[in-house]
N, C-alpha and C positions, 0 to 999 in steps of 0.2 A: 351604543346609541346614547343621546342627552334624555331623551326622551322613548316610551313608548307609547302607544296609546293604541287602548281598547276598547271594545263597547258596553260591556256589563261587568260587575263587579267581582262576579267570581270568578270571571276568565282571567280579570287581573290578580286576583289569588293566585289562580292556578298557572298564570306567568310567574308567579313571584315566586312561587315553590321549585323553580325549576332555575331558579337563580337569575331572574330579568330583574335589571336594575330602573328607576325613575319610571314606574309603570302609572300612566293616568287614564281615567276612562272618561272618554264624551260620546256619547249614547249618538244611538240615528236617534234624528227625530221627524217633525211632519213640518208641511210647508202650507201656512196661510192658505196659499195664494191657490191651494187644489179645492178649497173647502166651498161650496157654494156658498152663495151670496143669499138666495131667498132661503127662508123657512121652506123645510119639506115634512109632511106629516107620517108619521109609519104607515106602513101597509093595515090594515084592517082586519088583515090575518097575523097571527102570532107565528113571525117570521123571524126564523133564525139563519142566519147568512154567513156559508164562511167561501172566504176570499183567497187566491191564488194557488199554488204548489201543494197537494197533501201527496206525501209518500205513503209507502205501506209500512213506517215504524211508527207514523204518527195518525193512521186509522184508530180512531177512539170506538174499539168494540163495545166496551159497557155505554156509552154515552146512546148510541144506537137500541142497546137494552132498555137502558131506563128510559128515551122517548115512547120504545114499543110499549113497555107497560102504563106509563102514562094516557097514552092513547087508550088502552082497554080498560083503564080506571074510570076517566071522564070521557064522557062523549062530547062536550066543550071542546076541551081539549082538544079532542078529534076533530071535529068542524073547522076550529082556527087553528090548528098548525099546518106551517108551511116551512120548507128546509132548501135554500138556496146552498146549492153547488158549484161556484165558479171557480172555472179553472183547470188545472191540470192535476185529475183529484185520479188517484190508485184505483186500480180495477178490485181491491180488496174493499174499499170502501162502498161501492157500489154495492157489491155482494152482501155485506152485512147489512146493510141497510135494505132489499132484497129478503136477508134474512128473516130480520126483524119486521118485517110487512111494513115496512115506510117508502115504501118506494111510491105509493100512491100521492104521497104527501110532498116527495123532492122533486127538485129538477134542478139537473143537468147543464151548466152553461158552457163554454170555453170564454176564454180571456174575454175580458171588455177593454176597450178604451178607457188609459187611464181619468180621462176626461168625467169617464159615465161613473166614476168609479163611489165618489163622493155622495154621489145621489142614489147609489145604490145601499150604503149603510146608512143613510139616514131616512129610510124606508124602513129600512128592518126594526122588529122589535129586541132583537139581542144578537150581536155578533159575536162570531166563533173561534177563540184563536187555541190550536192544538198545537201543542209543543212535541217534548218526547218523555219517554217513562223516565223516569229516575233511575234505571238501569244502565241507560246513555249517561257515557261521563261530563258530556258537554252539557247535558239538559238543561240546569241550574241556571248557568248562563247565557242560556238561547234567550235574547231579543230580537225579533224578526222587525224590519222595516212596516209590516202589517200592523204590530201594536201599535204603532205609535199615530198610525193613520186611523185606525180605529178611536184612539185615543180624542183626535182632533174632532173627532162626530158627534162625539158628546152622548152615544148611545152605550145603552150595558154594555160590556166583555163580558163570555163564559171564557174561563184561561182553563184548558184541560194540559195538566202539567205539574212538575212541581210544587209543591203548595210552599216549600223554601228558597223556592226560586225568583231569581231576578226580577220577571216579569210580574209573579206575585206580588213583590215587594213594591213594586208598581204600583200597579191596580188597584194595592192596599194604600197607597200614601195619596194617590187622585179618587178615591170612594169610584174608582169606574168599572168596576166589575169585582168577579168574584174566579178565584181557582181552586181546583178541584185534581187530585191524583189521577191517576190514568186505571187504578184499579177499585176506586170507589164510587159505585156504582150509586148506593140510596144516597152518597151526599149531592150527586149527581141532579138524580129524580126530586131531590125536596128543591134543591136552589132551580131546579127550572119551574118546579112547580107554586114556589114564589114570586119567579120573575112573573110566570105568568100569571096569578092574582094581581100584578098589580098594571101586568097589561089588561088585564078585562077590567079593572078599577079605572083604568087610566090616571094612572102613577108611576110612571117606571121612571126610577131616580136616574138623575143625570150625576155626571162626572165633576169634581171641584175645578172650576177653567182657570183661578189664579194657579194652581199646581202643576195644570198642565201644560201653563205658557214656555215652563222654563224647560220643555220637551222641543218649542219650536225650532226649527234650523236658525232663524235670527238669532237666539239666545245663545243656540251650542254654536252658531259661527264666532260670537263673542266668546265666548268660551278658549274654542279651538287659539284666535288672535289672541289673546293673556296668555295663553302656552308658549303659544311662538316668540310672544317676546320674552316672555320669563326667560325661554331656553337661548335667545338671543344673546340677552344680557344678563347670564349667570356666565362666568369666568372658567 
């Protein structure tokens, strides 16, 4: 091939080690055109929302734990959390959460309308993106089509996943969230229990939007045409 292309950086490593030649990466990214138009304000409860597919490698058992103890710490706490489940989420996950006494606190959706979908994260006061342990050899460079629509909301990211991961390296270059390993459970409980301080402050930082522009599909279509023609007109 003149060309390969992939979506995160370490999968192009990990083509390149296996002897893939001209390997370039252009990322998914998010489309304007799904992001509402008016201002929507968060929910009023300290709402954490995670969005589409969770399998049972990427069930965040300790994340589960350190909500349950957060709750018996603060009775605040207790009052405003609220844990959206949309989607096609593991019968493991239910369980733990079940486990850990939050089930009084979740609910349960199936799919929405990609339509509702934008209005639903920017209700929330932190969305949730779970990747997989670092035990998966792909973790590193898992970016799901979900970041980067998150991204576009302008609301915190919790990233439970690789802390040297792709999508880390993200979230750290747009200030829009924060990752956390999948077995570190108090770095877990403090960063929620900051987010949350500055949800009852009413403070919860937003994302850097010049950083995030160059995420949009306009940009990576631009992008994607400079390849095409490079690869055109290289000889």
């Amino acid at each position: 091939a003149s060309k390969v292309v992939t979506v995160s950086q370490d999968w192009s490593k990990r083509l390149g080690r296996i002897g893939t030649r001209n390997v370039r990466v252009v990322y998914n990214g998010f489309d304007h055109t799904d992001e509402v138009t008016m201002p929507i304000a968060p929910s009023e409860k300290f709402t954490i929302t995670y969005l589409g597919a969770l399998s049972k490698i990427q069930n965040p058992m300790n994340l589960w734990k350190a909500l349950s103890e957060l709750v018996m710490d603060d009775s605040n706490f207790m009052k405003d959390l609220k844990i959206n489940m949309i989607g096609q989420i593991d019968s493991s996950a239910a369980s733990c959460i079940e486990k850990y006494g939050l089930t009084q606190f979740t609910s349960f959706s199936p799919y929405i309308p990609h339509s509702q979908v934008s209005s639903v994260h920017h209700k929330s006061a932190l969305l949730l993106l779970l990747l997989m342990p670092n035990s998966e050899p792909r973790a590193k460079g898992l970016l799901t089509g979900k970041l980067f629509e998150y991204l576009a909301s302008g609301r915190p990211i919790l990233c439970i996943g690789p802390e040297d991961g792709d999508a880390a390296k993200i979230l750290h270059e747009t200030h829009a969230g924060t990752t956390i390993d999948f077995d570190n459970t108090d770095q877990m409980k403090q960063t929620i229990k900051a987010y949350y301080e500055k949800f009852h402050n009413k403070c919860l930082d937003t994302n850097d939007s010049m950083e995030i522009n160059k995420f949009s599909r306009k940009s990576l279509a631009g992008e994607y045409a400079r390849l095409l023609t490079q690869t055109i007109q290289t000889p």
